[in-house]
N, C-alpha and C positions, 0 to 999 in steps of 0.2 A: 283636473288637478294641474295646478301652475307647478314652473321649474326654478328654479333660481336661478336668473340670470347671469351671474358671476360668485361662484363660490367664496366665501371670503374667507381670508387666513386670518385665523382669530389667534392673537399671542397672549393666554393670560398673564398678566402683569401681579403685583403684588397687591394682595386686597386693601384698600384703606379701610381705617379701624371706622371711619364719619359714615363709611354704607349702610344701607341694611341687610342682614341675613333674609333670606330670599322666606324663611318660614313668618316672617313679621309685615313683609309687603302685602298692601291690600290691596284690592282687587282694581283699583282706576292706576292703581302705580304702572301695571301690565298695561293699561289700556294708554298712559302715558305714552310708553313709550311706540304706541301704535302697533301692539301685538295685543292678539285677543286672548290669549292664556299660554300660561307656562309652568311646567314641570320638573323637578329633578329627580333622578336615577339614579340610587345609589348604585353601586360594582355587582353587588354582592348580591342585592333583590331585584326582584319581577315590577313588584310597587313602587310609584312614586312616592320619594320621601317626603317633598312638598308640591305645592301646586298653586298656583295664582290664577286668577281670573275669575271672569261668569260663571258661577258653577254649571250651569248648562256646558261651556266651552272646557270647564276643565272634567266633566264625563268624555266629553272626545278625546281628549287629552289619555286618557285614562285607557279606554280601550284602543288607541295608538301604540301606547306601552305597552298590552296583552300584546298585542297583535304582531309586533314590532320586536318581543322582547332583547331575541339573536339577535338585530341590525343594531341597536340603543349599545349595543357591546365592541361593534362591529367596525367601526368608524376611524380613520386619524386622530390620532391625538391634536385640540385643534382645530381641528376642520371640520368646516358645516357640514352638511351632504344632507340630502332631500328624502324623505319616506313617502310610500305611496299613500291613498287612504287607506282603511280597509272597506271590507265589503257593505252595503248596505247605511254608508254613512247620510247623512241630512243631508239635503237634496244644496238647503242655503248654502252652504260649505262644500259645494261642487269644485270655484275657485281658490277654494283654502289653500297655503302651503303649508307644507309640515317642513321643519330643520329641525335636526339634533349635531352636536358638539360633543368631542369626547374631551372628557376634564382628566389631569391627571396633578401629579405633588408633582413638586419639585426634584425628586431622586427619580421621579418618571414611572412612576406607580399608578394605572390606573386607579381614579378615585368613585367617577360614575360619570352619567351624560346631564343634558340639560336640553330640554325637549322644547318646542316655541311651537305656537300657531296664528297663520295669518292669517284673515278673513278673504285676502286677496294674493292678486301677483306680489309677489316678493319684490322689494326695491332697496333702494341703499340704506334710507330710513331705517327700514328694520334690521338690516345686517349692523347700523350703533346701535338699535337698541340688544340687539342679542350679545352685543361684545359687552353691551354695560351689564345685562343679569351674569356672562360666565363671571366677572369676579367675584357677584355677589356670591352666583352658586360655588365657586371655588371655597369662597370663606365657610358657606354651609357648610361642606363636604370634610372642608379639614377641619372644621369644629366638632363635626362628628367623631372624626379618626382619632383626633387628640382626646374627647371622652373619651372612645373606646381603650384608646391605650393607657389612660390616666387611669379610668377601672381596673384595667387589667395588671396594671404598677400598685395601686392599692388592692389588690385581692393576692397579690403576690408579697407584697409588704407585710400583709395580715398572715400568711401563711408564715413568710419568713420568722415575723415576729412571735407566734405560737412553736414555730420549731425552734427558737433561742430559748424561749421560757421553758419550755422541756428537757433541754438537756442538760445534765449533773455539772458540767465544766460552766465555771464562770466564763461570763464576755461582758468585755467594755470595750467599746467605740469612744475614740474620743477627737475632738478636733484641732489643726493644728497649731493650737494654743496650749493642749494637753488637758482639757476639760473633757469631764465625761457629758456625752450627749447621747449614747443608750447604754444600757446595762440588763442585765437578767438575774430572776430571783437568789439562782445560785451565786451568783458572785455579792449579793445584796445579803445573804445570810450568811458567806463566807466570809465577811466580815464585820457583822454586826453591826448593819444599818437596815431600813425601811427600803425599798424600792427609789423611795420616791426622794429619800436622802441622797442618793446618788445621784441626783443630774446637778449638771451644774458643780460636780466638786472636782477640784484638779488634782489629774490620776496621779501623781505624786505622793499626795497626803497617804496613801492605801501601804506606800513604804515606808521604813524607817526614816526617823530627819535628819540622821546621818547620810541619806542619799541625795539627799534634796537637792538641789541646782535652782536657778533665776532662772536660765534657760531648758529645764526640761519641757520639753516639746515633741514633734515628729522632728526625724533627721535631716536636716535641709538634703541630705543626697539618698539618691536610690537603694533603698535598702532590703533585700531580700529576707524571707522569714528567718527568724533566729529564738532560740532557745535558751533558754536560763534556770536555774534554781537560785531562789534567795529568798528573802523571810519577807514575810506584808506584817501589818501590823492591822489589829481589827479596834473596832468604836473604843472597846475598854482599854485599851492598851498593851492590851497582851500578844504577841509575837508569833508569828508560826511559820512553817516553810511551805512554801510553792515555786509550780512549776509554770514556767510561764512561755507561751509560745506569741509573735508578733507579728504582725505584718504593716507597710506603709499601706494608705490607701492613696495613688497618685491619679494625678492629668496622666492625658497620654506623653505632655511634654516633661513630665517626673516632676510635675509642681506637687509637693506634699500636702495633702488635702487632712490628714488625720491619721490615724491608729488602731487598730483592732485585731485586742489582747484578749486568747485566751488563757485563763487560770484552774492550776489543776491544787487540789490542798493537797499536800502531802502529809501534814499528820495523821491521815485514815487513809493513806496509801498502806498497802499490804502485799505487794505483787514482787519486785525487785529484793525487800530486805526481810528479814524473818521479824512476824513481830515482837521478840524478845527484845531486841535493840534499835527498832525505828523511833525511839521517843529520843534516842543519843544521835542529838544534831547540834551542831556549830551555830550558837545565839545570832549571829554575825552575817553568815555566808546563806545558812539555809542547808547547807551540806553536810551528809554522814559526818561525824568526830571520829578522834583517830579512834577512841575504842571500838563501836560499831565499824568502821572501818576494818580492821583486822577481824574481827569474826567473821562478816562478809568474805574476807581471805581466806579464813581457815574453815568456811564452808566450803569455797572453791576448791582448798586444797581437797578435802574428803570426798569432791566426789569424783574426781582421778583415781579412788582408788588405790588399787598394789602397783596403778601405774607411775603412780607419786605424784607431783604437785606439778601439773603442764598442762596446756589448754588454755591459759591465760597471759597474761603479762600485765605487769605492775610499773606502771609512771609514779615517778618521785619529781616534783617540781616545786622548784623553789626561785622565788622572783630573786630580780638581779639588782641590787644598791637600795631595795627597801628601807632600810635604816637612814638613807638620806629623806625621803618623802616625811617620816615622823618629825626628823631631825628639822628639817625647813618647813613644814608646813602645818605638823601638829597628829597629835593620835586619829582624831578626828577625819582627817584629811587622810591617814593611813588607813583606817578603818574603812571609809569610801570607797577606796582604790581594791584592799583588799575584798569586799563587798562585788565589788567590778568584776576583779580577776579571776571569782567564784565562780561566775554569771557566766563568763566567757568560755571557763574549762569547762562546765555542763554543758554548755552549744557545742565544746567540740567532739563530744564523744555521739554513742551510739546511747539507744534507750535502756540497750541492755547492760550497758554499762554503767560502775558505780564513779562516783567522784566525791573525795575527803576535805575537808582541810585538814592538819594532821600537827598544825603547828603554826604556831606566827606567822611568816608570811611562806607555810611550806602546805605543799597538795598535794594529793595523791590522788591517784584511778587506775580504777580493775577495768583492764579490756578482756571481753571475755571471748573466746572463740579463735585465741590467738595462739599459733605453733611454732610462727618465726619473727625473729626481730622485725624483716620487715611488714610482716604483719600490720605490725603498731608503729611505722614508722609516717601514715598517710593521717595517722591523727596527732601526733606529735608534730607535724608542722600544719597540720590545721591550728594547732593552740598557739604554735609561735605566730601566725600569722592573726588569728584574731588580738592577741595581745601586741601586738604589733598597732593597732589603731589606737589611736590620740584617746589619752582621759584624760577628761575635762574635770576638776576641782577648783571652784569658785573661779577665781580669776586666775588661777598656772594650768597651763594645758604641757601633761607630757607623755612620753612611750614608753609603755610597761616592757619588760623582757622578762625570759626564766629560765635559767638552765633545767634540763630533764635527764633523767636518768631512766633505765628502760632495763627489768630486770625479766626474764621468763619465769613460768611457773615454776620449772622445776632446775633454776639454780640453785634453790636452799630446801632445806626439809621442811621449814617451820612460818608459818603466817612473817613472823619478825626477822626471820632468816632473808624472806625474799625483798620486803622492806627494807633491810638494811643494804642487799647486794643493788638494788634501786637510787637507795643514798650516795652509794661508794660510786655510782657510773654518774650518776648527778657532778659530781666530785671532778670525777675526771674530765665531764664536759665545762667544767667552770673554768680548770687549768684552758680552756680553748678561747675564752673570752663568753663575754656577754651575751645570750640568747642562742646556745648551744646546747646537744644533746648528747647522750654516749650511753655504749648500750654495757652490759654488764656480759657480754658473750660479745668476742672470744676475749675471756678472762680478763677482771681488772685486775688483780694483782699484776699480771706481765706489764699492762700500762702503767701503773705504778712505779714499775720497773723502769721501765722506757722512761718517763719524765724524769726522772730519780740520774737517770745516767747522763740524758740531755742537759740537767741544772751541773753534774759534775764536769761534763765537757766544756760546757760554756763559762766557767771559774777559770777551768785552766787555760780557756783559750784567750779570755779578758788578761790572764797574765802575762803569756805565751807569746802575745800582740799578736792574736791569729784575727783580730777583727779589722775591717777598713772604711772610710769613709765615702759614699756616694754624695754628689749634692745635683741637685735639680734646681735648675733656671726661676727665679724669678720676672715677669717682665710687665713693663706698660704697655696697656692695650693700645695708647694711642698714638706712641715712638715705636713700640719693640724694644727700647732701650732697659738691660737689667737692672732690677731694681733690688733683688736681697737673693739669695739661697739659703737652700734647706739642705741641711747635711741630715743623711738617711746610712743607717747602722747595716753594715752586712758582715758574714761570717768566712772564712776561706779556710771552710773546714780542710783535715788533712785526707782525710776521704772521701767526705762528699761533697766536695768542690764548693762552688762560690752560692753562700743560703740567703735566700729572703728574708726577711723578719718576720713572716708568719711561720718558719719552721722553727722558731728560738725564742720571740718575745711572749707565747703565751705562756709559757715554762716559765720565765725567768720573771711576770707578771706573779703568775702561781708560786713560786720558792723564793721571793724576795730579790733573787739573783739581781733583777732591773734596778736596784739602787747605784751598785756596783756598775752597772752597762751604762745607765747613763752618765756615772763620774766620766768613764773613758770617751764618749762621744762626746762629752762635754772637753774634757781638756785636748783629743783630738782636732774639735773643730775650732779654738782660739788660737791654737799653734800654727794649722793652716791659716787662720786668719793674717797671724805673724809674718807668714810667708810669702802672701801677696800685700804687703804693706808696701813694694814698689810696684808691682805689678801695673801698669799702664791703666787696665780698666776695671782691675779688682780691686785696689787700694781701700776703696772708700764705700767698699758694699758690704754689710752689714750679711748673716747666718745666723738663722734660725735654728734652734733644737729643742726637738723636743722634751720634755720632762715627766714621768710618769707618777700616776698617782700614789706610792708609796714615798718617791722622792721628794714632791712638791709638799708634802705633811712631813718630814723629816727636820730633824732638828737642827742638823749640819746642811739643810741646803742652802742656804743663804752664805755660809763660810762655804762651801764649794765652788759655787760662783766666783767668788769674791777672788778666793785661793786661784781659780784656774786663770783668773782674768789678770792675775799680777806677776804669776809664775812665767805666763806667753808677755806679758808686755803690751795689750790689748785694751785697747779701751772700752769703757763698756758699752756707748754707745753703741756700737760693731753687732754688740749679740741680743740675740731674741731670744725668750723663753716660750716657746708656745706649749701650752697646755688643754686639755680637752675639759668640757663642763662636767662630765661622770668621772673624770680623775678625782680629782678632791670634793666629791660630794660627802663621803664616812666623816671626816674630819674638815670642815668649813672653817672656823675659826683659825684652826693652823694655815692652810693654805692661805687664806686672807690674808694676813699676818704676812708669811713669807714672803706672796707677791708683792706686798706694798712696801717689803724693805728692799727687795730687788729692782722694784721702779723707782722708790730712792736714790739707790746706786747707781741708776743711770742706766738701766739693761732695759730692753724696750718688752712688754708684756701683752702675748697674743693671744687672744681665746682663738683655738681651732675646732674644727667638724661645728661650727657655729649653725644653731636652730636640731641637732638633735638630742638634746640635753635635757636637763629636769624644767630649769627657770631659766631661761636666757637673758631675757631684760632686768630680772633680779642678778644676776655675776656679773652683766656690764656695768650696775648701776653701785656696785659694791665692792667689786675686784679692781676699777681702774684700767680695766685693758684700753691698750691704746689702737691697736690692731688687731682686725678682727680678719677671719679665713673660711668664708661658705664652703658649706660641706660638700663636696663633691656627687651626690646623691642628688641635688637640686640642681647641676648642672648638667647630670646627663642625657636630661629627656626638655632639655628648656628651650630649645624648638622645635618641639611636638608637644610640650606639656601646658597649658593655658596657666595653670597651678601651678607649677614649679617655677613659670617664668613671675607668676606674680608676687610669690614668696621672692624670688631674688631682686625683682624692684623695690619690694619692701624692704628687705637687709640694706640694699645701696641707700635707700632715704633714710633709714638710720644713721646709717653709718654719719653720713656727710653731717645729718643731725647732732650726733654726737663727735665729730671731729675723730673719726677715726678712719685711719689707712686700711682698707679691706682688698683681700685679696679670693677669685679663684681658683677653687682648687679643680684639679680633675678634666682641662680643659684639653680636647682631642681633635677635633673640628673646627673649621674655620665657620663652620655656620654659628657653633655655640659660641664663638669670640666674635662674631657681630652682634650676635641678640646683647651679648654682657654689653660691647664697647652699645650699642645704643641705649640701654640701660643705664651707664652711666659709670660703669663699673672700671676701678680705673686698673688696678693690678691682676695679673693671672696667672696660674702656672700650670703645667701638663704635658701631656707628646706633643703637644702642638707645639710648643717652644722647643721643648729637651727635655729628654731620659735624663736619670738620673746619671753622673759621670766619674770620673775618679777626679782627681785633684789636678792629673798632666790634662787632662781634654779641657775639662773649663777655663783653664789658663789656655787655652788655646780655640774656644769656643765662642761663636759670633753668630751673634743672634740676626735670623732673616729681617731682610724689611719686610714690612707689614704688608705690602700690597702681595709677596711670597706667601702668608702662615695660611 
């Protein structure tokens, strides 16, 4: 038996598709290439999977591979290496060689060998023709693999798809279009279509068409499963509630490939509510009504016992400037949102808990299992925070808010008792501003109290002149040179020293007080205007004030202005009114109106907290502002945030679009005042320039140069 004179390093390469599979070469092809028969080995078997040649030469062949089985395994990946005969072989094939080649994939898996025989000494000859069959046999080999696993993907497919057909929960897959591309009987007979009516239709059409969108689809961003209750609608038209659970299906790089919804029906649910009142649900939401609602309570209450009404706790929620969404957008458009807002309080709770609508745009939910406020305070800012995400209605995308109230079981005696002590802490969280909570323990009447005393302190101290004026620096990014101030309200309480405007303006928001606050910081800041009228480098700079939503819908605000600006001797040029987009949303019309007789007059008009408001391109496009003030929320992550920096490139190309002086706010870092200044951004204000000051420092205040900030 001959050696192989020089082993040779064989590198399988990529098969080309133009080969043949080594199972289709006949028998002169082996002879071609001057080998007398050849073999493959799969990993896994003793037998040759195929064989070429003389069938005479492919029986030796054959019991080589008996004989051989262990070495045919044994091998480099790669690499020839030599077998002996075995015993008793034909005399002609004394000089025969025997070579085997171990094959493997590409992740480095063996796959099997590839067995050759030569009639003679081995020579270079045959070591190409052995390198030309491993790619054939490669292609074999992983023809094979790829059946086998294609099998094993359709017998699993098939099982998969029997265990969807089986179970009671509807499911629809659909793709990132929002088409359904599977479905199962249950969800096919839940709502009154054929199997086979379902592909193909856009999962949409299954909801109300008050929900509809252009763009419903999968969510361009990563979206972790989420929960819902709301009403589908079935083939005839009739209405009913489900429970719906989702998930994205992504790439590994979160490219959203599609959706897969399961649906649970809830009108032959029976586990959660007693069936006397599961048929009372909100047409709309999907959600218990307030009637069913309260018996669901005053079950809870009864089964406390002589311990009385504890173990629970009752959220009262009611969104924040809803009246503005109908008023700009339409019932329709409010109905969507409120639809939305349903969806999102059922993702926030637990399963064992209930959730109502209970009223126009007002909610409620039983948390059950609860002893202490904070209890229920980790699902109360889950709900501010899912409500917190952009809704989308047709072309205005805006941010829902809601104040909550948080009453425990056994603050009242009565189903409506604990209801109402839930409203009254609602109440007290609304006096705090927009997307606040308050609990009803410890005691709201003392709150009551307390706000009650704060709105009387702050009358008398507006009288009194216990209030003063701070202002903060305006400047340009690309001198440091000031360009306006912002006069900012504080208190010099007689006890408790010098107040922010978060200890006083959400009181004076809540009791009207803030008409009255803003007259005085109104006519305080035109007088000091008056009084740097020689002032070397304040003469000619212009003060912003704020004006609060009760004011800018007043009747007299326009003679306020007017009055403060001829009393000081002040031109109007000089003053700003900045206003926020959620100030005058209740009454649009008035505010329009006012603003557009104050830009008349010559007062320069700012929208501030610009992009977190209802419609923003709708109040620039209709209010006239002249200058606009990015919200400070966009600047504070805008160089680490890809998304905050790209929203503030878009504000600076409006702006410049629309001729408007835009300013930011909230600027602390010289990193955030290069990203604006290359942005394009021309005005800004913050610590990075200057704290707010009294009236002697900014007359005395000089701004660093730029190569300093």
């Amino acid at each position: 038996m001959r050696t192989l004179p020089q082993t040779p390093e064989l590198t399988p390469g990529a098969f080309s598709a133009a080969g043949e599979i080594l199972s289709r070469l006949p028998a002169d092809a082996v002879a071609r290439l001057q080998l007398a028969a050849a073999a493959l080995v799969p990993e896994a078997g003793g037998a040759p999977l195929h064989t070429a040649g003389a069938p005479e030469l492919q029986q030796v062949l054959l019991r080589v591979v008996l004989h051989h089985g262990t070495s045919l395994r044994a091998g480099a990946v790669g690499r020839a290496h030599v077998l002996s005969p075995p015993q008793g072989l034909d005399a002609g094939l004394a000089d025969a060689s025997f070579a085997v080649v171990r094959l493997a994939a590409g992740d480095g898996e063996p796959l099997g060998s590839l067995l050759v025989l030569h009639r003679g000494p081995w020579t270079a000859a045959e070591s190409t023709g052995v390198e030309s069959l491993v790619y054939v046999a490669l292609a074999e080999l992983r023809l094979l693999r790829a059946g086998d696993a294609l099998r094993t993907a359709e017998e699993r497919l098939a099982l998969l798809e029997r265990a969807l057909y089986a179970v009671d929960l509807g499911v629809t897959i659909t793709d990132a279009s929002g088409r359904i591309v599977f479905t199962n009987p249950a969800e096919a007979q839940m709502h009154g279509y054929r199997l086979e009516e379902m592909y193909g239709r856009p999962a949409r059409s299954l909801a109300p068409p008050e929900l509809w969108s252009a763009d419903m689809a999968v969510p361009a961003r990563p979206v972790h499963r989420w929960m819902r209750e709301r009403v589908n609608v079935r083939s005839d038209g009739t209405r009913f509630p489900v429970r719906l659970w989702s998930d994205v299906v992504a790439t590994d790089d979160d490219r959203p490939l599609g959706l897969v919804t399961w649906s649970e029906d809830l009108s032959v649910q029976r586990d959660a509510v007693s069936p006397a009142h599961e048929g009372e649900r909100d047409p709309l939401t999907g959600l218990l009504s307030r009637t069913a609602f309260l018996r669901a309570l005053e079950e809870a209450c009864a089964g406390r016992g002589e311990k009385g009404c504890g173990g629970f706790a009752v959220l009262f929620v009611d969104l924040d400037r809803f009246k503005a969404i109908n008023d700009r957008l339409g019932h329709a458009a409010g109905d969507a949102v409120l639809a939305i807002v349903g969806e999102r309080l059922a993702a926030s709770v637990r399963p064992t808990d209930l959730v109502a609508r209970i009223g126009g745009d007002e909610f409620a939910a039983l948390l059950r299992g609860v002893e202490r406020e904070q209890d229920a305070l980790s699902v109360v800012q889950r709900i501010q925070r899912l409500l917190a995400e952009p809704v989308t209605i047709g072309d205005a995308e805006m941010n829902a808010s809601a104040s909550i109230g948080v009453a425990l079981g056994g603050s009242a005696n009565s189903p409506e008792g604990i209801l109402a002590m839930a409203d009254r802490a609602m109440y007290q969280a609304k006096t705090l501003g927009a997307g606040h909570h308050g609990f009803s323990e410890p005691g709201v009447l003392e709150h009551e109290a307390a706000v009650l005393q704060v709105e009387q302190d702050l009358r008398r101290a507006i009288a009194n002149n216990e209030l003063t004026l701070r202002f903060q620096p305006i400047v340009c990014l690309e001198s440091g040179t000031l360009q306006g101030l912002e006069a900012l309200v504080r208190w010099n309480h007689p006890e408790r020293g010098l107040l922010g405007p978060q200890a006083f303006l959400p009181v004076a928001e809540a009791t009207g007080a803030i008409v009255q606050l803003d007259r005085w910081v109104l006519s305080a800041a035109v007088r000091q205007l008056k009084a740097w009228e020689n002032h070397r480098v304040l003469r000619g700079v212009p003060v912003s004030v704020n004006f609060s939503g009760r004011h800018v819908v007043h009747s007299r605000a326009v003679e306020d202005v007017k009055r403060a600006l001829a009393e000081a001797g002040v031109a109007p040029g000089r003053l700003i009114i900045e206003v926020t987009e959620t100030s005058f949303v209740e009454d649009f019309q008035t505010a329009a109106s006012v603003l557009a007789a104050l830009r008349e007059h010559g007062v320069g008009i700012c929208l501030d907290d610009f992009g977190t408001g209802y419609s923003s391109l709708g109040y620039l496009r209709q209010f006239g502002f002249d200058r606009l003030k990015i919200d400070r929320t966009f600047i504070q992550r805008i160089g680490d945030s890809a998304a905050d920096e790209a929203i503030v490139r878009s504000i600076v190309a409006l702006a410049e679009a629309l001729n408007l002086t835009l300013t930011a706010e909230g600027v602390e870092t010289v990193a955030q005042r290069s990203v604006l200044q290359r942005l394009g951004c021309h005005d800004a204000q913050g610590f990075l320039f200057g704290r707010p000051m009294d009236a002697g420092q900014v007359s005395a205040w000089k701004p660093l140069p730029v190569q300093q900030m």
